[in-house]
C-alpha positions as CSV (number, residue, x, y, z in Angstrom):
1,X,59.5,-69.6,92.2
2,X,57.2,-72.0,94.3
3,X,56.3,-72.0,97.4
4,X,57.3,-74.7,99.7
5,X,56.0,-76.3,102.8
6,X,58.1,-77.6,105.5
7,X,56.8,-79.7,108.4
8,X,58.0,-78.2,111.6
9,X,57.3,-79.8,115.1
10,X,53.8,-79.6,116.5
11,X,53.0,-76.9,118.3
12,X,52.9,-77.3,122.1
13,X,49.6,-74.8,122.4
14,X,46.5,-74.2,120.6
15,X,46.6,-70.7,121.6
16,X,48.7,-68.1,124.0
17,X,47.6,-68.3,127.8
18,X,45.5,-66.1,129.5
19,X,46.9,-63.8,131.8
20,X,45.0,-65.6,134.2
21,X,45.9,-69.3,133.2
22,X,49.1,-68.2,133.1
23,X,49.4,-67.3,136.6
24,X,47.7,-70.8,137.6
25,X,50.1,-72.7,136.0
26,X,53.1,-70.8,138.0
27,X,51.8,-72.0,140.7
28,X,52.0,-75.5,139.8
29,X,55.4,-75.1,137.7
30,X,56.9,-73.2,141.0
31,X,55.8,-75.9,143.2
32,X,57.0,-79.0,141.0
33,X,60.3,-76.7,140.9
34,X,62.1,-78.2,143.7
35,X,63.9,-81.6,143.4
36,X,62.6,-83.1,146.6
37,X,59.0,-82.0,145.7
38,X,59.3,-82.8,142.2
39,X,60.3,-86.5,143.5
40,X,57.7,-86.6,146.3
41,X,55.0,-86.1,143.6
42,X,56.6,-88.8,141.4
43,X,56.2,-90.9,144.8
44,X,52.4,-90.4,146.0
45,X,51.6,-91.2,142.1
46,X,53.2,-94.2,141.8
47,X,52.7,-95.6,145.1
48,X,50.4,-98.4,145.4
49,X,47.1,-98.1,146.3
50,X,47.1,-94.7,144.5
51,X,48.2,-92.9,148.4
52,X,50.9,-92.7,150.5
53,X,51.9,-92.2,154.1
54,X,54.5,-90.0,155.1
55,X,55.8,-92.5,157.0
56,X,56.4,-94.0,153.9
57,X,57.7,-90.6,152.1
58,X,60.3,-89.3,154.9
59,X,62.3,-92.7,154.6
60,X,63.7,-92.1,151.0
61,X,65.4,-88.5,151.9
62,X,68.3,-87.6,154.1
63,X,65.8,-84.9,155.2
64,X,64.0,-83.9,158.8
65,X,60.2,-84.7,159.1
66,X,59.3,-81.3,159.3
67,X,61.3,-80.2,156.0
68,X,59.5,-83.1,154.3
69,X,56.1,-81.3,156.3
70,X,57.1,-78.2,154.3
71,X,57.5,-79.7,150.9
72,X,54.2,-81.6,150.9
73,X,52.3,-78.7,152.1
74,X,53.8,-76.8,149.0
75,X,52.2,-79.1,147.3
76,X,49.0,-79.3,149.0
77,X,48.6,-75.8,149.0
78,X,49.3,-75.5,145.0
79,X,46.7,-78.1,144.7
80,X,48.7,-80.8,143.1
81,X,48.1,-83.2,146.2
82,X,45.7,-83.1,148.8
83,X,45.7,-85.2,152.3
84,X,43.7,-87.3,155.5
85,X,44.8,-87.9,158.5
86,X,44.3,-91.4,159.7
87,X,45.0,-91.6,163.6
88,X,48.9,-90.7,163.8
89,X,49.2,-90.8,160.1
90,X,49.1,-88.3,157.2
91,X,48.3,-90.3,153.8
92,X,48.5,-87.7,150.8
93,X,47.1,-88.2,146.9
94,X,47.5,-86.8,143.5
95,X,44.6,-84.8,142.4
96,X,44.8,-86.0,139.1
97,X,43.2,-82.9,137.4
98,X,46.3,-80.3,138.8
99,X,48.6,-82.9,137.6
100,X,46.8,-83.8,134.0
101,X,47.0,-79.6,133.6
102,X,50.9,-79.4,133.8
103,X,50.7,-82.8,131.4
104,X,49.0,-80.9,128.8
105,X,51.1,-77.7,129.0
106,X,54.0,-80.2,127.0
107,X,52.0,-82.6,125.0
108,X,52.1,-81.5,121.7
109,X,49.4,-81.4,119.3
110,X,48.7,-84.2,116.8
111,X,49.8,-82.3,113.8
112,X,52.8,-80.6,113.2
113,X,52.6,-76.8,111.9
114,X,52.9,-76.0,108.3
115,X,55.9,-73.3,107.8
């Protein structure tokens, strides 16, 4: 009898997380948990100019200001945006690096595994 080989999908990791990455990456799954926050990160990094003013953000939900305040500092405070204000203004931005992280927790690898 021979052995044989089967091509399985690619593995997601190249190795367990850490204890500690693991309870980074809560963080950021927890915060991207909640619809409107999920959708108010999919709005600051697509917006033009790379930024976006809230006066911009609380338009597109049947939602107070400060409930939209709540959600973005979620965000903020998980790290996945960060913020200026400019005179009356708050203008918030992906920081690309907290975002690029929960990216590579689903890319697969290149290759898929051998079985």
């Amino acid at each position: 009898m021979t052995a044989v080989t089967v091509q399985c999908c690619a593995p997601i990791a190249r190795e367990p997380l850490t204890e500690d990455d693991a309870a980074e990456l809560a963080v950021l799954l927890k915060a991207v948990a909640d619809p409107v926050r999920l959708r108010l990160l999919s709005m600051i990094g697509s917006h033009a100019g790379g930024e976006a003013c809230v006066c911009d953000l609380t338009a597109a939900f049947d939602l107070t200001a400060p409930t939209i305040s709540h959600h973005l500092k979620v965000l903020r405070t998980a790290g996945l945006i960060d913020s200026e204000r400019r005179g009356t203004w708050v203008y918030y931005w992906i920081i690309p690096s907290a975002v690029a992280r929960l990216g590579e927790l689903f890319t697969p690898l290149a290759e898929p595994a051998s079985v």
